[in-house]
N, C-alpha and C positions, 0 to 999 in steps of 0.2 A: 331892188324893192324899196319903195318910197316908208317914211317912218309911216304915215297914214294909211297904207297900205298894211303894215305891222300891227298897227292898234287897230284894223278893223276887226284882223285874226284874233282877236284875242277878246272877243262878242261872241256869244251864242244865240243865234234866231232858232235852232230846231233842237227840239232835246226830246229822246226816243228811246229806247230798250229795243232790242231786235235780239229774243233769247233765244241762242246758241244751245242752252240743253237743260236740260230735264231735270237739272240738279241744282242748279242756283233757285234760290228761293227769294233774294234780296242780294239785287246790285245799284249802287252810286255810282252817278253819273261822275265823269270826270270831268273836276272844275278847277284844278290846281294854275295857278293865275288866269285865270278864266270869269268872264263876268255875264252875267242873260242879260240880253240886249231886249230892253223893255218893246215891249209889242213883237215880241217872238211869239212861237207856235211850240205846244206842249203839246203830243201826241201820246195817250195814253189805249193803248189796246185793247179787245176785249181779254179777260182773263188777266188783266193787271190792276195795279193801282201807282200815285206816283203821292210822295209824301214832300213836301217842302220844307227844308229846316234852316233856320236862320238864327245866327248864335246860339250852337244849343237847343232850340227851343224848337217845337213841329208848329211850322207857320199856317199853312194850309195842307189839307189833301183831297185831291182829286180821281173822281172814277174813271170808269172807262168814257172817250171821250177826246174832241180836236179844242184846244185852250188856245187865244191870244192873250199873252201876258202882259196885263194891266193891270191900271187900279182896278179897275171893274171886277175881273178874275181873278183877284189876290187880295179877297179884304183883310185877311188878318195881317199876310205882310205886309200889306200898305199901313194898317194901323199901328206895326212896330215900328216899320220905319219912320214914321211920320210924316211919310209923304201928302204931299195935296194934288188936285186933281189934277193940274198943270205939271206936277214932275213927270218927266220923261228921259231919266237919266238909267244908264244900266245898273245892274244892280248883281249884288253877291248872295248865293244861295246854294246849299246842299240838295241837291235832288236825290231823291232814292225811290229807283222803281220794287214794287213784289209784285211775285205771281202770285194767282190766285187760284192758278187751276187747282184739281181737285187729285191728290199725289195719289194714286189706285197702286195696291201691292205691295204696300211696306208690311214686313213682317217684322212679329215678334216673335219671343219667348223665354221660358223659365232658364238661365245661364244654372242655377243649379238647382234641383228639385228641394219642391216646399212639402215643409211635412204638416202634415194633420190629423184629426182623431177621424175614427172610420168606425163605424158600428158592426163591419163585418170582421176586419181586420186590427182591430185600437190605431196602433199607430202607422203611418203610411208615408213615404216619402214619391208625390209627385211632381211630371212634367208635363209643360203644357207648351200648345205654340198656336199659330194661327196667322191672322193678313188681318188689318186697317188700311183706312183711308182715308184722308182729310187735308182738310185747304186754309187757307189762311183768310178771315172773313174782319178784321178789324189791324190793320195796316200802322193805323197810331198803338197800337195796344202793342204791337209784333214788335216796331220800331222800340219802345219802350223799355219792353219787359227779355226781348231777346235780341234781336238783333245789330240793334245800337248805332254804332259808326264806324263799322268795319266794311270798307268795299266792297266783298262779298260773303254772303250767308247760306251756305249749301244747304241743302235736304240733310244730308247724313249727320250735319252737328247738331240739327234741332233733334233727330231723332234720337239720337243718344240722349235726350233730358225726356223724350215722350217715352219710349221705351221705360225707364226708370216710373214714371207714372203707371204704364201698363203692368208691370211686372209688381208694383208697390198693391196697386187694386186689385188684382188675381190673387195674390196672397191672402189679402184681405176679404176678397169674398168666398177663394175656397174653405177659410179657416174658420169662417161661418157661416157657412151652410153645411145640411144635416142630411146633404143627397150621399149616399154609398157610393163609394168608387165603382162598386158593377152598374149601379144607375147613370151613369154620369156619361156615359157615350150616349145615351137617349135624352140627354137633357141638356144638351150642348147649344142647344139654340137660347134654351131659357137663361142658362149662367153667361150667355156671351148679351143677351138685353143685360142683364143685371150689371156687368161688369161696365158697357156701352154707358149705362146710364152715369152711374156713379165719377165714369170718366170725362162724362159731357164738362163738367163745370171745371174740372181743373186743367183741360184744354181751353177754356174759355178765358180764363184769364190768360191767358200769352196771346187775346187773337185769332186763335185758331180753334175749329169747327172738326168735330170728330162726325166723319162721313158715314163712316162703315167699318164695325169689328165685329172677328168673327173666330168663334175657337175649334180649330182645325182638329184637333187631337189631345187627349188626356191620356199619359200614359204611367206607369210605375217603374223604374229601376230594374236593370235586366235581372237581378239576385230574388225580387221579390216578383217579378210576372213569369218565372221558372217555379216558384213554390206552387204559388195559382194555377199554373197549368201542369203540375202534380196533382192538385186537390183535386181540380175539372178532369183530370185523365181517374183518377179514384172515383168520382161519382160513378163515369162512365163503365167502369166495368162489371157495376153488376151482383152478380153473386161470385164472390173470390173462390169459392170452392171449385165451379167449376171453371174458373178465371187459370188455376191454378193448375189444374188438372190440360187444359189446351197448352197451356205453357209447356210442360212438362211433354206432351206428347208430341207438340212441335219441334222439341228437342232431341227425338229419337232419330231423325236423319244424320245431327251433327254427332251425336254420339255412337253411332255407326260409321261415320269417318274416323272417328278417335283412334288412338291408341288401345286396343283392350275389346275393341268393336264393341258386341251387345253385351258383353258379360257383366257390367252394372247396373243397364238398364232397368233391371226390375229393382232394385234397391232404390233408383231414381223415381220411379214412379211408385213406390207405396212410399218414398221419402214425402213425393207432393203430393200425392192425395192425403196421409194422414195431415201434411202443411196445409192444405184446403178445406181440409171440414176443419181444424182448429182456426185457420180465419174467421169463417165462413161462421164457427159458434159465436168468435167474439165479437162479431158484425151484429148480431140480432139481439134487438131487444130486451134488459134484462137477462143478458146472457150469465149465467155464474162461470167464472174464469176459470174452476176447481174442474166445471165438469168434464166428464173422460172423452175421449177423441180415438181416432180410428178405428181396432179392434173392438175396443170399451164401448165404444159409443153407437155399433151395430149391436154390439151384444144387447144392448138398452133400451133400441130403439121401437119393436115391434113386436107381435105375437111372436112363441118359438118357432113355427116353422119357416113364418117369415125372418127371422136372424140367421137360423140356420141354412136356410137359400142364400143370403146373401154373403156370409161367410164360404160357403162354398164355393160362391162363386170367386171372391176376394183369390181363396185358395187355386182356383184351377187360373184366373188371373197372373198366378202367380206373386200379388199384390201382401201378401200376408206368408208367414211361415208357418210349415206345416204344425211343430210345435204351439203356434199359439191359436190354431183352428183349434187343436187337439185339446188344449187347456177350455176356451172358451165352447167347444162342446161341451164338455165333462158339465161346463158351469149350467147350460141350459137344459139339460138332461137331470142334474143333479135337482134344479127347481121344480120341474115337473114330476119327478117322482114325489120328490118329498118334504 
């Protein structure tokens, strides 16, 4: 091989990106003893851009688009270098292509839940997660503020400084807003615009164009959505008295396997019934805490012969002992005499 043959290798006429994958964001062209042979061809793709940098400095950039490299096509390199309109010598320069496409499905979220005040709860430790997407829309700006003069610039390192963005704004707008955690699964669209917005501008400066974010889920700490789904199972049941009273009597099959079979079952059930009308009092309204419950609380409750029906019934129940029928007749007989 002739020496001329050696220096012509060592000219570039075609300089191109052909990206290989989905993850480079920003790759330089290799020019280590390498010169662009002026009136070369610069092929820039749709969904790219190519950035020119000449000592340090961003000379020109170019869109999508087929360049012969000249004075014509290179004003501002030509006005560093000082070239005039007759040079045609080769020249030294850093190329760096980006993508521009539009990265669909990066996700975020909360690394450790943020706490805030709740008007239902006070204080509340939430998590949060959801999908973005966004492209790189200013090249010199990207070039600048993040990717510099590193040969290659993947997806996953820009997102490690986006993500800190996202999660820094989420804090910042859960911690001020006045929506209740039980509202907040219906309002997911509105706090993911509000979040969207506030995030547009500090994506903007690196370059990069916030596509589309979207908040997937709000959730609580497994410790605190077990209390919640105590309180929601408490709404649900109702009247505890006779919440109290099924419980107990669904328990007659297991206590019939037992050891002892039926023979405590009546103590178990006037155990839960008199436990169910005392919920059941302290449930209502202005309940006073002092007032009597089970026996006491039929003896109280109605005319006598209505106390007296239902006491007997208590008794043939078996729900009550014979002695305290026996006592709380005495008592309603005794008022009616005298």
């Amino acid at each position: 091989m002739s020496f001329g043959s050696f220096i012509k290798k060592q000219f570039i006429d075609i300089l191109q990106w052909n990206e290989e994958s989905d993850e480079v964001l920003a790759w330089r062209f290799p020019m280590q003893d390498f010169e662009i042979q002026y009136g070369g061809s610069l092929t820039v793709r749709e969904s790219q851009t190519a950035v020119f940098v000449n000592e340090g400095k961003i000379a020109d950039v170019f869109a999508p688009g087929l360049y012969k490299l000249t004075t014509n096509t290179l004003p501002v390199l030509t006005y560093l270098k000082n070239w005039d309109k007759l040079f045609e010598s080769p020249f030294k320069s850093d190329v760096t292509f980006f993508s521009t496409r539009v990265q669909l499905g990066r996700k975020w979220g909360t690394p450790q839940p943020i706490t805030i005040r709740d008007k239902d709860f006070g204080m509340v430790r939430l998590r949060a997660f959801g999908m973005y997407s966004y492209k790189i829309v200013d090249a010199r700006k990207f070039y600048t503020e993040i990717s510099g003069t590193r040969d290659v610039y993947t997806r996953d390192e820009l997102e490690q400084q986006l993500r800190n963005l996202v999660i820094s704004t989420m804090t910042n707008t859960l911690g001020g807003s006045s929506i209740p955690f039980l509202d907040m699964a219906g309002n997911q669209g509105l706090m993911a615009d509000t979040i969207k917005a506030q995030l547009l501008a500090a994506f903007e400066r690196y370059g990069v164009a916030l596509d589309n974010f979207v908040v997937e889920n709000v959730s609580l700490p497994e410790e605190l959505q077990k209390a919640i789904d105590t309180r929601i199972s408490m709404g649900m049941m109702g009247d505890m008295a006779k919440y109290t009273q099924y419980q107990v009597a669904s328990s007659i099959p297991l206590a019939a396997q037992n050891e002892g079979g039926m023979a405590g079952i009546g103590a178990n059930l006037a155990a839960g019934v008199v436990m169910g009308q005392a919920m059941a009092q302290g449930l209502k309204p202005n309940a006073d805490p002092q007032a009597p419950v089970g026996v006491g609380a039929v003896a109280g409750a109605d005319d006598p012969a209505a106390r007296l029906g239902k006491l007997k019934a208590l008794l043939d129940q078996g729900l009550i002992a014979q002695a305290d029928y026996d006592t709380a007749k005495a008592e309603i007989l005794k008022k009616l005499i005298g």
